[in-house]
C-alpha positions as CSV (number, residue, x, y, z in Angstrom):
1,X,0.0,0.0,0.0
2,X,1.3,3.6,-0.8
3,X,0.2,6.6,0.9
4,X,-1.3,9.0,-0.7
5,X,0.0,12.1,0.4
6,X,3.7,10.7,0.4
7,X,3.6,8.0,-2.0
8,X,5.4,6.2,0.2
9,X,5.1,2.5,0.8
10,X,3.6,1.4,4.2
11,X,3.2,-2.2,3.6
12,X,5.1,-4.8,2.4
13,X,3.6,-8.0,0.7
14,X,5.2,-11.4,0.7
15,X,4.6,-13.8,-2.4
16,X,6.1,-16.7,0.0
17,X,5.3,-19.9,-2.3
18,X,3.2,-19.8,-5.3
19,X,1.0,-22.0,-7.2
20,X,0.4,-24.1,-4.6
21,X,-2.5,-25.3,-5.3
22,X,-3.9,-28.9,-3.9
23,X,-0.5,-29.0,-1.5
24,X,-1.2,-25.3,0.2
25,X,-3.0,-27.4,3.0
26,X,-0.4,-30.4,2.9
27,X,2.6,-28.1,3.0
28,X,0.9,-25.7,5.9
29,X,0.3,-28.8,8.1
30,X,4.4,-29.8,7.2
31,X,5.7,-26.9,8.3
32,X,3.1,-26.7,11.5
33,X,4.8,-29.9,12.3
34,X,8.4,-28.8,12.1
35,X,7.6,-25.4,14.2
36,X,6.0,-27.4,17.1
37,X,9.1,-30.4,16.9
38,X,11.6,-27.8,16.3
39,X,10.5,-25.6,19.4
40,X,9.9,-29.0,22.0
41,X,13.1,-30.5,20.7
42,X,15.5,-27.1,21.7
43,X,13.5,-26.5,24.6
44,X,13.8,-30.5,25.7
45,X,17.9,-29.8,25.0
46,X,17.7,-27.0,27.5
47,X,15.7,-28.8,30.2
48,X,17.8,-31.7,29.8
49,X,21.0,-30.3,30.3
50,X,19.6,-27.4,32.8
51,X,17.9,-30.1,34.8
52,X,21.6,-33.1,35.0
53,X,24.5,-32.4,36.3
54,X,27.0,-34.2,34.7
55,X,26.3,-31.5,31.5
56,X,27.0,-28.7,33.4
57,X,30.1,-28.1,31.1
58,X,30.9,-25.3,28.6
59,X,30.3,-27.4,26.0
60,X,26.4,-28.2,26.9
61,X,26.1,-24.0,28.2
62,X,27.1,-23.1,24.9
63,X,25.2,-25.6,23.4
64,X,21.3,-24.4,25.4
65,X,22.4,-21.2,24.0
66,X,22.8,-22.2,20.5
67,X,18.9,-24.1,21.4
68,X,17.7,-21.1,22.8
69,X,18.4,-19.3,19.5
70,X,17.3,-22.1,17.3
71,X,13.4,-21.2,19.4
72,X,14.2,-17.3,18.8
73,X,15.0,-18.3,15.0
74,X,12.2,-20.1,14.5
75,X,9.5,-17.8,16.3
76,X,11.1,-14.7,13.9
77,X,10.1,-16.7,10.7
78,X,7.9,-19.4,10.9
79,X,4.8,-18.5,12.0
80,X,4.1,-15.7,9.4
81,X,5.7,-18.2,7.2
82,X,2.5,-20.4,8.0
83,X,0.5,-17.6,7.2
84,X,1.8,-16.5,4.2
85,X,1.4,-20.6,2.7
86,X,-2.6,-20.9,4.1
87,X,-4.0,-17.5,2.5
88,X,-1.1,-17.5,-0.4
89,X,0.7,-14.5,0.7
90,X,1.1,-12.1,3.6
91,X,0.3,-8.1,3.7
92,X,2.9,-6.6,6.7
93,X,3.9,-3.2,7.4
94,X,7.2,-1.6,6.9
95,X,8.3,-1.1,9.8
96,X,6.8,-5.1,10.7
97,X,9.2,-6.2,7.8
98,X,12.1,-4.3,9.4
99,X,11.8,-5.5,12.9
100,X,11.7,-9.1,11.1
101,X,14.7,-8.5,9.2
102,X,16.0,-6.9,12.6
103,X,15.7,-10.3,14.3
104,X,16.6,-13.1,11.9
105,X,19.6,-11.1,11.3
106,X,20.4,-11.2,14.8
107,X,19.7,-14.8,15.1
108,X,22.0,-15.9,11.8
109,X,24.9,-13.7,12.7
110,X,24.8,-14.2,16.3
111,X,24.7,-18.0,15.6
112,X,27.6,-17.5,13.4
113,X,29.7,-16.1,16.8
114,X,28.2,-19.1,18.9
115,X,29.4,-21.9,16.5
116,X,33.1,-19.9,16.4
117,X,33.3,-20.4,19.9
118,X,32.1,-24.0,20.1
119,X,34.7,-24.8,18.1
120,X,37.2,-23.0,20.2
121,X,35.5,-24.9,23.3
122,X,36.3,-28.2,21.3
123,X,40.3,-26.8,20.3
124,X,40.7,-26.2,24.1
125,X,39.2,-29.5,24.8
126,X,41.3,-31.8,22.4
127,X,44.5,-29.9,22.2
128,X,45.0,-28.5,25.5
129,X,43.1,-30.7,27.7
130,X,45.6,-30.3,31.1
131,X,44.8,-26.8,30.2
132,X,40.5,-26.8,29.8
133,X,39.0,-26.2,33.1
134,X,41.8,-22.7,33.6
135,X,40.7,-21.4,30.5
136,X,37.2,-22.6,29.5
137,X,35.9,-21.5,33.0
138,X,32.0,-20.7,33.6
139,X,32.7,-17.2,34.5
140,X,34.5,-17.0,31.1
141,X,31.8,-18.7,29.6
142,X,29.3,-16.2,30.5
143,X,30.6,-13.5,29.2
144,X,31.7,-14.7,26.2
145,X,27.9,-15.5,25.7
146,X,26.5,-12.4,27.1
147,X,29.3,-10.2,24.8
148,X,28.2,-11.9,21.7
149,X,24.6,-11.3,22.7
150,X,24.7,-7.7,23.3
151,X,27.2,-7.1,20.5
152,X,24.7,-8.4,17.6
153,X,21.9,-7.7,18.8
154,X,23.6,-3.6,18.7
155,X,25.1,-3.9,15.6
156,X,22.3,-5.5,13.9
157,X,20.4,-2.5,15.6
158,X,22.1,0.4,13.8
159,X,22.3,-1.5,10.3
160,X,18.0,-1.7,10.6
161,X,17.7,2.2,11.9
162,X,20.2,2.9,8.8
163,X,17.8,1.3,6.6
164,X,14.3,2.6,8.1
165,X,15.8,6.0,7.0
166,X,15.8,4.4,3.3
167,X,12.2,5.8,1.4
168,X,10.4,3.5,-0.2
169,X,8.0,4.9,-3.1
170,X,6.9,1.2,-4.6
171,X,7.1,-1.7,-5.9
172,X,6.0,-2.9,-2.4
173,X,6.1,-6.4,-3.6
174,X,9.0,-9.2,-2.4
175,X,8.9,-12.6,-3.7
176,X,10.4,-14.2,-0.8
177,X,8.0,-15.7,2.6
178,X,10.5,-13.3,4.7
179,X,12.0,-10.0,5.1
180,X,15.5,-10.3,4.2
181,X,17.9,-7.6,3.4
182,X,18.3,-7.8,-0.1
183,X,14.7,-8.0,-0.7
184,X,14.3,-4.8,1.5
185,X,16.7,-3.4,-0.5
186,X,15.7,-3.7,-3.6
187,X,12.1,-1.9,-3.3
188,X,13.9,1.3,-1.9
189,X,13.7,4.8,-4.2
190,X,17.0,5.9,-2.2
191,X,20.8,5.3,-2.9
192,X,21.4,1.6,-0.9
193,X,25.4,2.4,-1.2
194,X,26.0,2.8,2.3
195,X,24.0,0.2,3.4
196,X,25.4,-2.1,1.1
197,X,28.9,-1.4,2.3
198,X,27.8,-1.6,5.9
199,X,26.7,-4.6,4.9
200,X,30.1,-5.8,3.4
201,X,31.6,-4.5,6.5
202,X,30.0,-5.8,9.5
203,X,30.3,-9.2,7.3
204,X,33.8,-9.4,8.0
205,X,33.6,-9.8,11.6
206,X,30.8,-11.5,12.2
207,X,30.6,-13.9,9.0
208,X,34.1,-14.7,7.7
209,X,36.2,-14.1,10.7
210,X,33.9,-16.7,12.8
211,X,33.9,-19.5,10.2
212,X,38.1,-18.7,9.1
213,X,38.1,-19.3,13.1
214,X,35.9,-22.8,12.8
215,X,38.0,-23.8,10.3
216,X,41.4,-22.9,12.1
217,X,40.1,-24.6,15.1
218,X,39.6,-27.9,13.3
219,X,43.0,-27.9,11.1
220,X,44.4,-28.0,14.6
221,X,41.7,-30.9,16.0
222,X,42.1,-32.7,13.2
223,X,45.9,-32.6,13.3
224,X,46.2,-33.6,17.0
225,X,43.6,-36.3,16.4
226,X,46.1,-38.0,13.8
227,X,48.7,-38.1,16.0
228,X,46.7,-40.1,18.8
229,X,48.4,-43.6,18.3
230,X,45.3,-45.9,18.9
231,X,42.4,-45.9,16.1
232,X,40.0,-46.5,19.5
233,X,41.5,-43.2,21.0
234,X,41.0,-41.0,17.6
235,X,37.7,-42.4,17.4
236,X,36.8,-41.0,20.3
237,X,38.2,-37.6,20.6
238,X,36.6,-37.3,17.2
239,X,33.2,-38.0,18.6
240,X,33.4,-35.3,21.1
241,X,33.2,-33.0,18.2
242,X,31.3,-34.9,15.5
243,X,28.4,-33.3,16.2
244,X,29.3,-30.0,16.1
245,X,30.8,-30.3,12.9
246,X,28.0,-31.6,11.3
247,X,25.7,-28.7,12.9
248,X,28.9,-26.3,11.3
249,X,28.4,-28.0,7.7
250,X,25.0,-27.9,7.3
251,X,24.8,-24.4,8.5
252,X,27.0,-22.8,6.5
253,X,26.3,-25.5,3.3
254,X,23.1,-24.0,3.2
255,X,24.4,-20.4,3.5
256,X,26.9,-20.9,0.5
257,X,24.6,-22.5,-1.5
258,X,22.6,-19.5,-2.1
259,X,25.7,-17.6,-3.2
260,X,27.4,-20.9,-5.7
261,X,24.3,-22.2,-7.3
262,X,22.0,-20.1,-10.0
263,X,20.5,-16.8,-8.7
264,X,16.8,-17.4,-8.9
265,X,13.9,-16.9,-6.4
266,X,13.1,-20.4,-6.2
267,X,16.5,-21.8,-5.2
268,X,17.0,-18.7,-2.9
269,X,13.8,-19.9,-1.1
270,X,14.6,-24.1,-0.8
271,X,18.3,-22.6,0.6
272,X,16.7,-20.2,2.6
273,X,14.4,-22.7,4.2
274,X,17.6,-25.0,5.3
275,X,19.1,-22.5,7.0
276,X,15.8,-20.8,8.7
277,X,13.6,-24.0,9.1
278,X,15.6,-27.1,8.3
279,X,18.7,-26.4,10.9
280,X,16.9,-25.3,13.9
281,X,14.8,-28.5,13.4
282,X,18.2,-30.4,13.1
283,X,20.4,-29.1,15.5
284,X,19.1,-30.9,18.6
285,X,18.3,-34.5,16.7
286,X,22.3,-34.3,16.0
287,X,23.3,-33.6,19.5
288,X,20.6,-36.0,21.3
289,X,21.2,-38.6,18.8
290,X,24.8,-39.3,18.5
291,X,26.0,-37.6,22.5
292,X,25.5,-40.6,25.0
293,X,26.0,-37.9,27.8
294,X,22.6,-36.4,26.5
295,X,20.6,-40.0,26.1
296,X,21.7,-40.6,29.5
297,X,20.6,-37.5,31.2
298,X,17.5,-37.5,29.1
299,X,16.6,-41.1,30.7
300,X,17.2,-39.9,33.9
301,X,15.3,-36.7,33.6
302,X,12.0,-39.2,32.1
303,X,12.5,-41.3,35.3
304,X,12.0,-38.6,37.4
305,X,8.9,-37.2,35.8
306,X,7.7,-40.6,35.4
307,X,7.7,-40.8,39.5
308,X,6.8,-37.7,40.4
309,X,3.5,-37.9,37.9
310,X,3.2,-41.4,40.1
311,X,3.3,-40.0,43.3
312,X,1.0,-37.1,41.9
């Protein structure tokens, strides 16, 4: 919608997935699904290792973080996701699109920062092992987290002011079932230069510096994995980290995709869905699955429900 005194756009409308058709209702009931399991599956991770002991380690902390923003992902996109699929498009005001693009940008960048340091946690933990529990202590640990919190969720602040400052005269129309920047971008009647750059900019940082770090981290893993003599002993090191590289790879797989493969709408929306949809769904199968610590404490945790509904 323009206004008419202004011609300036007000809302925004999201295409999301067309021609549908006779799977609208099939595909809306899919992703209802993968909201509600993604949502009790982070929030089971957190209770799980909140509520056992034997996890209270930097490597579960960071990891009910990384669950905790998994649920924030999730809430920021799926629901008007589920709308925009059961009445074939969404109407949402500008500054509703910005405040969206204000938190899933906070959520992918911040969970950029919180892999980099899980795979610092995991460096500290396999090559300096006599040295863990001086450096990764809890005090450190909460800061770390609490830094990277406030950090994004400021710097992702001034990039979304810098952009509500942007005038948009029409086309109010973006083919995509979220707000995200280059959409955004592309309706606005102003010069998208300096955005653009701050952009690039706060990319550095925040994007490539965190995954040159994840790689870094695992050269050196992987290298002091080799030189444990026994296959056993490699095997299991390995495992300690096994799942965190598969989280890493899928992540950021889905994230590189979008910029290697064909530029189109419809391949930016299947990538787009892995990354926003597909990973916050997967994260906690891959840690609950293949971490015995985790099936353990998860037993536990059912006995103890089991007898307290008993008693009840």
């Amino acid at each position: 919608m323009l206004s008419s005194n202004s011609n300036t756009v007000t809302e925004i409308v999201l295409f999301g997935f067309q021609n549908l058709r006779s799977f609208r209702i099939s595909f809306f009931l899919f992703l209802l699904v993968i909201f509600c399991v993604t949502v009790c599956g982070n929030l089971l991770i957190i209770l799980v290792v909140s509520s056992s002991r034997s996890l209270h380690s930097p490597m579960y902390f960071f990891l009910t973080q990384l669950s905790s923003l998994d649920i924030f992902l999730s809430i920021a996109i799926v629901p008007n996701m589920l709308h925009i699929v059961l009445y074939e498009g969404s109407s949402v005001s500008l500054i509703g699109c910005l405040i969206q693009f204000y938190f899933f940008s906070a959520s992918e960048t911040l969970e950029c920062l919180l892999l980099a340091v899980m795979s610092y946690d995991r460096y500290q933990a396999i090559c300096h092992p006599l040295h863990y529990t001086t450096v990764m202590t809890f005090p450190f640990c909460i800061k770390v987290v609490l830094s990277c919190w406030v950090m994004i969720f400021a710097v992702i602040l001034a990039l979304s002011v810098t952009m509500s400052f942007l005038w948009f005269c029409g086309p109010n129309i973006i083919d995509h079932f979220f707000c995200d920047l280059d959409p955004i971008l592309e309706l606005s009647c102003s010069d998208t230069f300096f955005v653009k750059i701050e952009d690039m900019l706060l990319a550095v940082p925040f994007a490539v510096c965190p995954f040159t770090m994840i790689i870094i981290s695992y050269a050196y893993i992987i290298v002091t994995i080799l030189k444990i003599p026994s296959v056993t002993g490699r095997q299991k090191t390995f495992s300690t980290c096994s799942s965190h590289l598969a989280v890493v790879s899928l992540y950021y797989g889905s994230l590189l995709s979008i910029y290697l493969f064909p530029n189109t709408e419809n391949i930016k929306k299947i990538f787009s869905m892995f990354y926003t949809v597909i990973t916050p769904l997967v994260n906690p199968m891959i840690y609950s699955l293949s971490n015995r610590d985790i099936k353990k404490a998860f037993k536990k945790l059912k006995r103890k429900l089991s007898c307290a509904l008993k008693m009840t």
